[in-house]
C-alpha positions as CSV (number, residue, x, y, z in Angstrom):
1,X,0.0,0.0,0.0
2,X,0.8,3.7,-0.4
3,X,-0.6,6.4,2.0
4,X,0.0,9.9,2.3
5,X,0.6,11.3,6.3
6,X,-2.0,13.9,7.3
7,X,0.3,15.9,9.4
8,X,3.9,15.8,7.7
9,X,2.4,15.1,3.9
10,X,5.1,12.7,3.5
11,X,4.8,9.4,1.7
12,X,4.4,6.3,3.3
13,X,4.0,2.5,3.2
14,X,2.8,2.5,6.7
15,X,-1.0,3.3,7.9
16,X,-0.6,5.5,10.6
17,X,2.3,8.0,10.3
18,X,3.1,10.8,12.9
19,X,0.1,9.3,15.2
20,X,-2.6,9.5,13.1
21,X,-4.0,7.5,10.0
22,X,-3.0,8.3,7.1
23,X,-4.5,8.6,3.7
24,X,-4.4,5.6,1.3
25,X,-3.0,6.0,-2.6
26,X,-3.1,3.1,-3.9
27,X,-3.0,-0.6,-3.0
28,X,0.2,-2.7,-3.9
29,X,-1.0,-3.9,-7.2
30,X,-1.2,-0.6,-8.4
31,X,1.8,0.4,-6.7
32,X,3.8,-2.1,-8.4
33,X,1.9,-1.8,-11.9
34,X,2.8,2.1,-11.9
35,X,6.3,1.4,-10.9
36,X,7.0,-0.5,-13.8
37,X,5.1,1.4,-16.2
38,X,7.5,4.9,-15.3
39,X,10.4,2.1,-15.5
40,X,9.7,1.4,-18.9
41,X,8.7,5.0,-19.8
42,X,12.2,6.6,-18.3
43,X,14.7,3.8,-19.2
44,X,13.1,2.5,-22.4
45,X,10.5,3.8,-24.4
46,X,10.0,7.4,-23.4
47,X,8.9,8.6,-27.2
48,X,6.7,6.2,-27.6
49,X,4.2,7.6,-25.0
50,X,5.3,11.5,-26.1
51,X,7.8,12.1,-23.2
52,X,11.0,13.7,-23.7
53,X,14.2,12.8,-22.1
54,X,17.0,15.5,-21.4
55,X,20.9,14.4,-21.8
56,X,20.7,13.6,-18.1
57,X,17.6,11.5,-18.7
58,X,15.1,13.8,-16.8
59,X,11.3,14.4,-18.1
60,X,9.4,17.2,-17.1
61,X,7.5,15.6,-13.9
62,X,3.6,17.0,-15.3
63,X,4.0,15.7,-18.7
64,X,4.9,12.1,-17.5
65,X,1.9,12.1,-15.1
66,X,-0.5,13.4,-18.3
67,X,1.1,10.6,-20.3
68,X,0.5,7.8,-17.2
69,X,-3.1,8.5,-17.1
70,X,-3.4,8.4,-20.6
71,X,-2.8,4.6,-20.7
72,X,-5.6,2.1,-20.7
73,X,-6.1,1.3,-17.4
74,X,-4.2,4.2,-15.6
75,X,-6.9,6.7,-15.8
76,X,-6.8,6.8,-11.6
77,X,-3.2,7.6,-11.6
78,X,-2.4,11.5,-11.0
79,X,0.7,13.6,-10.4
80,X,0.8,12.6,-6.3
81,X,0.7,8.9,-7.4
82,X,3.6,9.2,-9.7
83,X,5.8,11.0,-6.8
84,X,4.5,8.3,-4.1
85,X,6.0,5.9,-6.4
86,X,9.2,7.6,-7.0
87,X,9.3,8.6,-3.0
88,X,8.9,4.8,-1.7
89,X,10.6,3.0,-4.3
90,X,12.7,0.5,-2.4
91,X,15.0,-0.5,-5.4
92,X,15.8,4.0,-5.6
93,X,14.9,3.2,-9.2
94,X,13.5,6.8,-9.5
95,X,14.8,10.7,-8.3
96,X,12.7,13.6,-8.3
97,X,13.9,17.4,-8.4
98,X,11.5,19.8,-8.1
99,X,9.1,19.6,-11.3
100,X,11.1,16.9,-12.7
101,X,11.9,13.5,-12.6
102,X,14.1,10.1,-14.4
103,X,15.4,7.2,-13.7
104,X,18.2,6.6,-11.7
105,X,19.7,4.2,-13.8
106,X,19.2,0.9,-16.1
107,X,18.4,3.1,-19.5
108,X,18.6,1.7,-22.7
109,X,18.0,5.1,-24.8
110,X,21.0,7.3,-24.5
111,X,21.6,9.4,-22.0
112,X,24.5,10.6,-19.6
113,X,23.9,10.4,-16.0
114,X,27.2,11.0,-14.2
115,X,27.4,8.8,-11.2
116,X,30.3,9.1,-8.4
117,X,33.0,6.7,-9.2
118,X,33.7,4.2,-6.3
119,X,37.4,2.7,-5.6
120,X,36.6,1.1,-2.4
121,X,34.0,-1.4,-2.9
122,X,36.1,-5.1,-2.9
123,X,33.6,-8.1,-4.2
124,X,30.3,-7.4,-5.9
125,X,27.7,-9.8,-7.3
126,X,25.0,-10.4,-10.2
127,X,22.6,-12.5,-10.6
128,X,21.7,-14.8,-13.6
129,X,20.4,-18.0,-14.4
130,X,22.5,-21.2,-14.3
131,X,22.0,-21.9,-18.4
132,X,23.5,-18.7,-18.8
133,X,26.7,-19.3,-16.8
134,X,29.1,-20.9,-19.4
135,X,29.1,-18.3,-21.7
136,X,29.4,-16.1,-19.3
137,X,32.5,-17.5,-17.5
138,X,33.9,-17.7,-21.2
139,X,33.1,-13.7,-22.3
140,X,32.4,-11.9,-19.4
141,X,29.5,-9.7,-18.5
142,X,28.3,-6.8,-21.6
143,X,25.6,-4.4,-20.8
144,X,23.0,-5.9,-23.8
145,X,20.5,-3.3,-24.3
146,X,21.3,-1.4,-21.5
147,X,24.4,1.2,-20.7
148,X,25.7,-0.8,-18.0
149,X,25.9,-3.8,-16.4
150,X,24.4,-4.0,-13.0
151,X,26.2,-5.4,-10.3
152,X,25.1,-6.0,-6.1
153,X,26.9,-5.3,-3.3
154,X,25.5,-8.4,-1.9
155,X,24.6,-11.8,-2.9
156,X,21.2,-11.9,-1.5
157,X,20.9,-9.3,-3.4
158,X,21.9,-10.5,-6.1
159,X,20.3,-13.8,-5.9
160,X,17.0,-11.5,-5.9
161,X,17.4,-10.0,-9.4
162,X,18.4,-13.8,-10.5
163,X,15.2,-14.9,-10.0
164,X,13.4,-12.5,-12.2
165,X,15.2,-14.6,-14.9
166,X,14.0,-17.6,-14.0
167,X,14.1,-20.4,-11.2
168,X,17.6,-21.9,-11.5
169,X,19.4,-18.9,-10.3
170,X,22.8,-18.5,-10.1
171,X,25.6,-15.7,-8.5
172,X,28.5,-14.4,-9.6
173,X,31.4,-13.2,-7.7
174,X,33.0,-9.9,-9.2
175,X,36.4,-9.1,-8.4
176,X,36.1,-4.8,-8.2
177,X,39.8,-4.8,-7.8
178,X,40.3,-6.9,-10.9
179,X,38.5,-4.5,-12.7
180,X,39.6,-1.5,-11.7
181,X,43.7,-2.8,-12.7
182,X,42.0,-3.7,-16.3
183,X,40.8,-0.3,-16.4
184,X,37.3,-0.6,-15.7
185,X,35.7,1.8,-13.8
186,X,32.8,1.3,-10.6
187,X,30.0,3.3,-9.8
188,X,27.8,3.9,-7.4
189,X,24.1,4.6,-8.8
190,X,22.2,4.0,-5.6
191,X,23.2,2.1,-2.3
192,X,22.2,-1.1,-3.3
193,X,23.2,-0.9,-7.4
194,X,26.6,-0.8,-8.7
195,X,27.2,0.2,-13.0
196,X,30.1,-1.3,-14.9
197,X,30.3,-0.9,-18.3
198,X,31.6,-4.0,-19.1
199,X,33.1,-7.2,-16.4
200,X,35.6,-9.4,-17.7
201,X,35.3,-13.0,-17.5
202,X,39.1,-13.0,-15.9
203,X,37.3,-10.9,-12.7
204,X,34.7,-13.5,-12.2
205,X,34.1,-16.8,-10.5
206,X,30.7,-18.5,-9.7
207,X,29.7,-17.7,-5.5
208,X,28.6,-20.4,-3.2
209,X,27.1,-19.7,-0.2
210,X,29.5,-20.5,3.4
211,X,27.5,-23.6,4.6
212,X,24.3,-23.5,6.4
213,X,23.3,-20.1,4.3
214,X,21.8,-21.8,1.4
215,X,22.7,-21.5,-1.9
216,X,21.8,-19.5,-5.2
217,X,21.1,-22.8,-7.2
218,X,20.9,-26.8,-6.7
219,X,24.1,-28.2,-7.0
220,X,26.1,-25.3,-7.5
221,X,29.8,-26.0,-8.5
222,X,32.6,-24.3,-5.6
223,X,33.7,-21.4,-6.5
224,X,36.1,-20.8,-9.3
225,X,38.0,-18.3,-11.1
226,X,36.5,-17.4,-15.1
């Protein structure tokens, strides 16, 4: 659910909010149906429902709303709807700034977001499906349709997005370091998504889970280098 507090005029997920109820938005199926649909709109298809992109990807906040309620079955949603989304998001997919807003990364149509570079983070991790591992561990990871290639700071994480591939997930192990001495940099689009533009298949090696944590797919071989 989505609410909106009475007293602060914050977003919220909760029903009560600063000691009082607060006003429902919009139930989770909607929630998660207009999340995806201003996914789509502000990483992929953004012409094709008459919204422009600036180079840094941002869209001018009323137009998107117009276009959202414009689609079949999105006649309910309204301007406040589109910035509950963008406020609660738990993935930081989307930023707002004042009358504007974009996606925080995984575009497809060009633009140029400039995220901070990070030279600390040691061992990242993305997520995939066991048929896809072999050619993987023989080319590395490319970015496909997108700019980058997204990487997790941790394998749960990671295991997560796996799963939206299918059931047989599997986890890589990324060596940041590795990268980083071929040249490749890191960065930092929100706290839980890292961007490469490319990942070697020398800096990789398939993760298994310490013992008594599970693991990311049946049978999963040790760990070992690309």
């Amino acid at each position: 659910m989505a609410y909106k507090c009475a007293v602060c005029g914050g977003y919220t997920g909760e029903p009560v909010h600063c000691g009082v109820p607060a006003r429902p938005l919009m139930g989770e199926g909607e929630r998660i149906a207009l999340g995806k649909l201003l996914s789509g709109m502000l990483r992929h298809f953004p012409h094709r429902l008459g919204i422009s992109l600036d180079r840094e990807g941002w869209a001018d906040l009323d137009d998107v709303a117009r276009a959202v309620s414009r689609r079949q079955g999105y006649s309910w949603a309204t301007r406040e709807h589109v910035l509950a989304v963008a406020a609660l998001d738990e993935k930081g997919r989307f930023e707002v700034d004042g009358g504007r807003i974009r996606a925080r990364y995984g575009h497809s149509v060009p633009v140029d977001i400039r995220y901070p570079c990070d030279n600390e983070v040691g061992v990242l991790y993305h997520g995939t499906t066991a048929a896809n591992l072999p050619g993987i561990l023989a080319e590395g990871l490319r970015p496909g349709r997108r700019l980058y290639v997204h990487l997790s700071p941790a394998p749960e994480v990671a295991m997560e997005v796996g799963r939206r591939h299918g059931r047989d997930v599997a986890v890589l192990r990324v060596d940041a370091e590795c990268l980083r001495r071929r040249g490749v940099r890191i960065y930092r689009a929100t706290p839980s998504v890292y961007l490469a533009e490319r990942v070697d298949a020398e800096c990789l090696s398939v993760y298994v889970p310490p013992a008594g944590e599970g693991a990311g797919r049946r049978g999963a071989p040790a760990e070992r280098r690309a």
